[in-house]
C-alpha positions as CSV (number, residue, x, y, z in Angstrom):
1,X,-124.5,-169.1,-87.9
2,X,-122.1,-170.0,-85.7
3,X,-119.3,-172.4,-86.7
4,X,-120.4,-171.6,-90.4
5,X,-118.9,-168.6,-91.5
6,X,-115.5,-167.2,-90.9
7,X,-113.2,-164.2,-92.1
8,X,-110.7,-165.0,-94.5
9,X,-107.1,-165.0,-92.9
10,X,-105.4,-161.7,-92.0
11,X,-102.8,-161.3,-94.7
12,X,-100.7,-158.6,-95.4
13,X,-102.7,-156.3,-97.3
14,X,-105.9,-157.0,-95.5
15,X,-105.1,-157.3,-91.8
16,X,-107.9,-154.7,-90.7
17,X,-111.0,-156.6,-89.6
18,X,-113.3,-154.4,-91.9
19,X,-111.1,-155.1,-95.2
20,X,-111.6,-158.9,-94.8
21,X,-113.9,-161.0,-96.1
22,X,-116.5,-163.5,-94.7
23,X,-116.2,-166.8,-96.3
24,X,-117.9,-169.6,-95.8
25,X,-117.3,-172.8,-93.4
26,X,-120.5,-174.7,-93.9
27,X,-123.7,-174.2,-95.7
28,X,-125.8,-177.4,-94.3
29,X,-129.4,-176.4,-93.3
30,X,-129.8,-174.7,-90.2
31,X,-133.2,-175.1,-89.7
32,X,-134.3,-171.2,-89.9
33,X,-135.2,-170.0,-93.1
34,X,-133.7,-166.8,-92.9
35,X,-130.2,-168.0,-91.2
36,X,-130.2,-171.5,-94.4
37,X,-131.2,-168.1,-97.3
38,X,-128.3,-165.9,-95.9
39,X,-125.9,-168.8,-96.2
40,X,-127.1,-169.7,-99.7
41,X,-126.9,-166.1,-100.2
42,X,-123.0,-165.6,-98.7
43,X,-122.2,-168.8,-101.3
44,X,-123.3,-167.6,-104.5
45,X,-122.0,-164.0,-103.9
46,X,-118.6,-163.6,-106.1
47,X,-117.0,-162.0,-105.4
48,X,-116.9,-162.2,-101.9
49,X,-118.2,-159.6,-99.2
50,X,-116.7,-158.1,-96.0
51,X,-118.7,-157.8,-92.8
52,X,-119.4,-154.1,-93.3
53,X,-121.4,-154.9,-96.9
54,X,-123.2,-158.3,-95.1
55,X,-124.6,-156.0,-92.6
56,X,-125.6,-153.3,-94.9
57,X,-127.2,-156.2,-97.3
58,X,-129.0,-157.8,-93.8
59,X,-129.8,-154.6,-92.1
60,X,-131.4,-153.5,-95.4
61,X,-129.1,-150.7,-96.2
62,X,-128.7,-151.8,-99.6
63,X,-131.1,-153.7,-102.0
64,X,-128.8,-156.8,-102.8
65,X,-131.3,-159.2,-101.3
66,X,-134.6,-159.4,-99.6
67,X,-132.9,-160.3,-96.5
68,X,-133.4,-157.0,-94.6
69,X,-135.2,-156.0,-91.0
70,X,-138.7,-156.8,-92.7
71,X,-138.4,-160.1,-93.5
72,X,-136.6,-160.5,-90.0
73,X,-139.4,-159.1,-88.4
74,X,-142.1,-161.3,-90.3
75,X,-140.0,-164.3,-89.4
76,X,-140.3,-163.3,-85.7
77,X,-143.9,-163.1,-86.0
78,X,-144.1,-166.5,-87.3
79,X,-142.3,-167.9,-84.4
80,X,-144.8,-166.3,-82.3
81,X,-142.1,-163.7,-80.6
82,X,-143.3,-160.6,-82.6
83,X,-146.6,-159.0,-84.2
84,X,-148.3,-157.1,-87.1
85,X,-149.4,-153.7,-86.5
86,X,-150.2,-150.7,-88.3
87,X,-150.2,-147.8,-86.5
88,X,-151.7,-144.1,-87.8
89,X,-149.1,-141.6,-87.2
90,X,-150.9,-138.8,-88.5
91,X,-150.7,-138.6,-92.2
92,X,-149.8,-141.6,-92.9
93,X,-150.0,-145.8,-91.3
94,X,-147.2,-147.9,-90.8
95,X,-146.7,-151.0,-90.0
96,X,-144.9,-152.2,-86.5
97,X,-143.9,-155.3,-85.1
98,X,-144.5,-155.2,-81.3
99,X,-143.2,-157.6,-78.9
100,X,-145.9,-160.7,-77.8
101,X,-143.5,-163.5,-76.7
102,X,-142.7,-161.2,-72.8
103,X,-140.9,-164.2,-71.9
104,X,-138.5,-164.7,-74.3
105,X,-137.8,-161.3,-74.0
106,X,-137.2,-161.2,-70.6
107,X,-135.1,-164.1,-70.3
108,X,-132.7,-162.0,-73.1
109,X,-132.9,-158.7,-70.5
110,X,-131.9,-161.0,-67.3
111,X,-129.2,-162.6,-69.7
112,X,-127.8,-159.3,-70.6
113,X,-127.9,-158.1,-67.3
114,X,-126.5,-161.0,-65.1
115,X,-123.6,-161.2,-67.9
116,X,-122.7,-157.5,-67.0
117,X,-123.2,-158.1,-63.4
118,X,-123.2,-161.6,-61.5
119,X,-121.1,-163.6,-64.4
120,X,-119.4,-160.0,-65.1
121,X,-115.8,-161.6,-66.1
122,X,-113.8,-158.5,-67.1
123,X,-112.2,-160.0,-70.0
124,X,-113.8,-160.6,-73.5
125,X,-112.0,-163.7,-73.9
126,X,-113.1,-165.7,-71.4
127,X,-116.9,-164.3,-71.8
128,X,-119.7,-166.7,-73.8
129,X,-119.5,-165.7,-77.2
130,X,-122.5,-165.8,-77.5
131,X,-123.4,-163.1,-75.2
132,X,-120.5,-161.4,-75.9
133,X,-122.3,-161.3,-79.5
134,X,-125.8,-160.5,-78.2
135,X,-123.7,-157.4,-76.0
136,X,-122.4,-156.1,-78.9
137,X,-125.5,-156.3,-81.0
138,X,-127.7,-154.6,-78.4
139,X,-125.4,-152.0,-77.9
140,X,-125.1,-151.2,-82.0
141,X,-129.0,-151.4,-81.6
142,X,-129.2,-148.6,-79.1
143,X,-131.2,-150.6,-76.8
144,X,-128.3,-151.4,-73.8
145,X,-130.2,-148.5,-72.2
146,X,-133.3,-150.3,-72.1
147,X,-132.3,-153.4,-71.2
148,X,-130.5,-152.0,-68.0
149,X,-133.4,-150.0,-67.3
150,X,-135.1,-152.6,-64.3
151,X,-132.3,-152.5,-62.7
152,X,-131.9,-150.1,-59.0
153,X,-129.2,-146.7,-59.9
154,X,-126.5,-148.4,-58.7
155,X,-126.8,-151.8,-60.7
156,X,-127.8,-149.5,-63.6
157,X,-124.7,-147.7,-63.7
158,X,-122.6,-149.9,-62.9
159,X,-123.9,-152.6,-66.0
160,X,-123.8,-149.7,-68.2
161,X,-120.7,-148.6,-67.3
162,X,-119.0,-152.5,-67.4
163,X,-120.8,-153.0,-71.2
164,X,-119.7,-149.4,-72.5
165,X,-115.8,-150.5,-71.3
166,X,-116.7,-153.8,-73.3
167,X,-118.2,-151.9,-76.5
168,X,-115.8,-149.2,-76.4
169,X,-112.2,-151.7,-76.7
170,X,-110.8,-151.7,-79.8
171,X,-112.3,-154.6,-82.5
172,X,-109.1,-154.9,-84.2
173,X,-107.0,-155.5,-80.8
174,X,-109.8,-157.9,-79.3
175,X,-110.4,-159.9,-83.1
176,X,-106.4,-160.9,-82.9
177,X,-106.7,-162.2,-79.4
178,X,-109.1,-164.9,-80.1
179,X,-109.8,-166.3,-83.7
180,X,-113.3,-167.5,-82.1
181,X,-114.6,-164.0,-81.2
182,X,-112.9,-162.6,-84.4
183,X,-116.4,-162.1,-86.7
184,X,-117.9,-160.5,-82.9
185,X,-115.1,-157.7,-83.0
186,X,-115.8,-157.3,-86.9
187,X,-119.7,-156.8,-86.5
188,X,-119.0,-154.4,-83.7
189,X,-116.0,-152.4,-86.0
190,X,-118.6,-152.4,-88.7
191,X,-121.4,-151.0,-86.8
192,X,-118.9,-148.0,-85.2
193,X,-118.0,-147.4,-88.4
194,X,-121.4,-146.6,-89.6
């Protein structure tokens, strides 16, 4: 969604990343049903949300739309990355979407962990945004732990160490730095606030 959505300038009444609302840039097709749906979706809302509600709506949280982690997960599964399976756990089956696509999945870990380590640039600003995004979502996922997990003591700690300084700066600082990485800062403010 890059490039198509955008928080609404800091005014004086809303300067706080979380109190500002995502508007929208551009709403031409994407290609992915989900991504083209949540744009249709941030269009029509009036009147309009702020990150902390479009998480809660995407994340399932709240019953707005259909949007939420299921219909992420069957998506997934279409594209051949996930799967469908129901697992017994004792009185009662549910259904879980294990990885299948090991590949694409790796190439995400060795992204995560040569961003942290071999292209570890010490300053937000200058990283990719994109994964400075994908950083910031693992982390809010609880899965930086994981991802580092490969990795001998000393490159463990010392990636875990270098994203937890990253996770841990202040959104609303970092978000007035760069207007690029703004919506990045506002995800992550959202998700610590929850």
């Amino acid at each position: 969604m890059r490039g198509r959505i955008y928080l609404e300038p800091p005014t004086m009444r809303k300067k706080r990343l979380l109190d500002r609302k995502v508007l929208l840039k551009s709403d031409s097709p994407t290609g992915d049903v989900l991504l083209d749906e949540t744009l249709k979706h941030i269009k029509a809302t009036e009147p309009t949300e702020t990150v902390q509600t479009w998480i809660e709506l995407l994340t399932g949280k709240m019953t707005h739309s259909d949007l939420g982690g299921e219909r992420i997960a069957k998506n997934l599964v279409e594209k051949g990355i996930l799967t469908t399976e129901k697992q017994n756990f004792l009185l009662f089956d549910m259904t879980t979407h294990p990885v299948t696509n090991t590949t694409e999945k790796q190439r995400l870990v060795k992204k995560l962990q040569d961003s942290v380590l071999e292209r570890w640039v010490n300053d937000p600003q200058r990283m990719d945004k994109r994964t400075l995004a994908l950083l910031v979502l693992a982390h809010s996922s609880d899965v930086l732990e994981n991802v580092f997990s490969s990795l001998t003591d000393d490159k463990y700690d010392m990636a875990m160490n270098r994203a937890k300084d990253l996770v841990e700066l202040d959104p609303e600082v970092e978000g007035t730095k760069h207007s690029a990485t703004e919506m990045i800062w506002a995800v992550l403010a959202a998700f610590n606030k929850s």
